[in-house]
C-alpha positions in Angstrom: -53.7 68.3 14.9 -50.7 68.6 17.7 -48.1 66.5 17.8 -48.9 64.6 20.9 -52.4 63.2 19.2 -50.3 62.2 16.3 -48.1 60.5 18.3 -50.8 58.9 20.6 -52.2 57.3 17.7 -49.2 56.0 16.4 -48.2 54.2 20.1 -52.3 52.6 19.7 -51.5 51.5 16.1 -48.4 50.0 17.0 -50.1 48.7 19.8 -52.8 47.2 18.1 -50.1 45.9 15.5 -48.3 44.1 18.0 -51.2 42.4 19.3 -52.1 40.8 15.8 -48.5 40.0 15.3 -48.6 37.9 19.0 -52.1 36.6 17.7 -50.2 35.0 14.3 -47.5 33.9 16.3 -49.3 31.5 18.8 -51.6 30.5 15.0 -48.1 29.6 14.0 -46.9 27.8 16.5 -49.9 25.8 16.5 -49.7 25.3 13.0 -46.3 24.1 13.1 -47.4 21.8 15.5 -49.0 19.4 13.5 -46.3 19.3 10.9 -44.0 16.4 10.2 -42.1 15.5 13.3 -39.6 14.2 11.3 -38.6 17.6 9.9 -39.4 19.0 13.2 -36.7 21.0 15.2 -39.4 21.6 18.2 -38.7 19.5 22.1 -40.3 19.7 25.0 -40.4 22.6 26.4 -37.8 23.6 29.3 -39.8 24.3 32.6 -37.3 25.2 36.0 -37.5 23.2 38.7 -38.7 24.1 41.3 -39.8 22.4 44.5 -42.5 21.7 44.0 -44.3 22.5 40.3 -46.9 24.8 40.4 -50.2 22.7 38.6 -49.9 24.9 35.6 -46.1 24.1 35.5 -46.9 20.4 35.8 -49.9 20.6 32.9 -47.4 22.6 30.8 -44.9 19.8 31.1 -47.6 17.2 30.1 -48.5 19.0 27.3 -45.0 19.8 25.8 -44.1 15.9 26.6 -47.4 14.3 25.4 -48.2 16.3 22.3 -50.7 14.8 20.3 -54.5 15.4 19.1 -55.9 18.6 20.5 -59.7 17.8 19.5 -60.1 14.6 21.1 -59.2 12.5 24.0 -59.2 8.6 25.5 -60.9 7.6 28.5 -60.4 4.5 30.4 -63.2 2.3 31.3 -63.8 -1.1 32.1 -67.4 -2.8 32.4 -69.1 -5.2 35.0 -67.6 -8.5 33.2 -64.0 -6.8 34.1 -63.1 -5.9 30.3 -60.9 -2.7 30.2 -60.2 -0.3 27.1 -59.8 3.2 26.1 -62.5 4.8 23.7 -62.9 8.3 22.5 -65.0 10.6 25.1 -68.5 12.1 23.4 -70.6 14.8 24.7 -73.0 12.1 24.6 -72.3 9.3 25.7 -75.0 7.3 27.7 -77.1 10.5 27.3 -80.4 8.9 26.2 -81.7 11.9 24.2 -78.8 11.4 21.7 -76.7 8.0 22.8 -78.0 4.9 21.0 -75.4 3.1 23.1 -75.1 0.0 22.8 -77.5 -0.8 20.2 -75.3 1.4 18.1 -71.7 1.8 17.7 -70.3 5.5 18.7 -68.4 5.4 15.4 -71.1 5.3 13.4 -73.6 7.6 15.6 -75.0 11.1 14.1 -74.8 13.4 17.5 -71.1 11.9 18.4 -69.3 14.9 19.4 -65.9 14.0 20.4 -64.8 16.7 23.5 -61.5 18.4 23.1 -58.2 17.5 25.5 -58.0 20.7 27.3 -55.8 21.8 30.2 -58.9 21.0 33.1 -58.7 17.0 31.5 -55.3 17.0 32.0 -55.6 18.8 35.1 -58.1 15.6 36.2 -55.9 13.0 35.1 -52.4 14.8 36.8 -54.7 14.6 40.4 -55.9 11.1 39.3 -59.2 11.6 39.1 -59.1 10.6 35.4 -57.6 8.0 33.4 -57.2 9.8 30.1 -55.1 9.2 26.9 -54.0 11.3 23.9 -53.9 10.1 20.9 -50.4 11.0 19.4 -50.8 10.4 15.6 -51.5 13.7 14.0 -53.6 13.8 11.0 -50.7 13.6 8.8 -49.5 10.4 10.5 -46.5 11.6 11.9 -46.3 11.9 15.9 -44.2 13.5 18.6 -43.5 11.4 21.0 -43.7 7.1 21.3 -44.3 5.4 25.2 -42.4 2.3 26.1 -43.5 0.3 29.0 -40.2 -2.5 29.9 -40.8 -5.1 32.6 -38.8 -7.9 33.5 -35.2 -8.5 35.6 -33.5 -6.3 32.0 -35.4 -3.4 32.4 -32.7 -1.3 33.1 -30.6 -2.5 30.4 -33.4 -1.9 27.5 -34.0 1.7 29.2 -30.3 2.4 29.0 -30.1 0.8 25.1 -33.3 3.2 24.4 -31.5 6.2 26.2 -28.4 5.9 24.9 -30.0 5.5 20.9 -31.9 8.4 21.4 -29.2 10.3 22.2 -26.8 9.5 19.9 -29.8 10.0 17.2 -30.3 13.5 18.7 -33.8 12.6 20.2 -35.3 13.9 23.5 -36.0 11.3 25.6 -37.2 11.3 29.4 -38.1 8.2 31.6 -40.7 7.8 34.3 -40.3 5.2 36.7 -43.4 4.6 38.3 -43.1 3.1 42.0 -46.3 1.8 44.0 -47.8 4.0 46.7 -46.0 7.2 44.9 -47.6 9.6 43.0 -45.0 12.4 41.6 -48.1 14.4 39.7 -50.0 15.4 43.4 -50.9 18.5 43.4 
């Protein structure tokens, strides 16, 4: 066999190599993911700014801020009485072929099948089309990330208290101070 067949096989070997070895790495990452915080050296990620995000940019932040549960996600609804809440969202749900609703509670329902947070829900709730929530504690009860809502004349003072701990503890923190008629996440 010449030399140059030899040595095309070995660049597609190592080609395919690599490819497994990128394959393992993102398996890893997600892996790690969902280990103890606690122990965790992982932040959010670092995206440049730029003016203004691109949509992936902005769903990539999300996600590296707001890690939590992959396979499910909350959505906000609120009935005709005006009662609000967050519930799990199923495949389902209200479908009358499978949904027992609300003679039955979803928890307990045989065709429940919770849908995955992907990057199109988050996409959804970034253009507010969607009120959606993650649910942050893993399965092994650890978390990456807690949300503090302060009101009142201190607010300022308790985010500056919270900053100023989580800095001296070594913790990423970010704040988001929401202002009415503004909408940072338009895309």
């Amino acid at each position: 066999m010449p030399e140059s067949d030899d040595r095309k096989k070995l660049v597609e070997e190592v080609a395919r190599i690599d490819s497994q070895m990128a394959a393992l790495a993102e398996l890893k990452r997600q892996y790690l993911a969902t280990l103890s915080c606690a122990n965790s050296q992982q932040s959010p990620i670092e995206i440049p700014i730029q003016a203004p995000l691109s949509p992936e940019n902005k769903i990539a932040m999300f996600r590296s801020y707001f890690r939590g549960r992959e396979d499910v996600y909350a959505r906000r609804w609120e009935n005709r009485a005006g009662r609000s809440g967050y519930s799990p969202v199923c495949k389902h749900e209200w479908d009358r072929v499978f949904c027992r609703k609300p003679e039955m509670k979803c928890a307990e329902c045989q065709n429940r099948e919770l849908l995955p947070l992907d990057d199109g829900v988050i996409r959804q709730h970034l253009e507010g089309k969607l009120v959606a929530g993650v649910y942050p504690l893993l399965s092994n009860d650890n978390c990456f990330f807690l949300a503090m809502d302060f009101d009142g004349d201190g607010w300022r003072e308790d985010v500056t208290a919270i900053r100023e701990t989580c800095a001296s503890e070594k913790v990423p923190a970010a704040v988001e101070r929401v202002m009415v008629g503004q909408n940072w996440t338009s895309f």
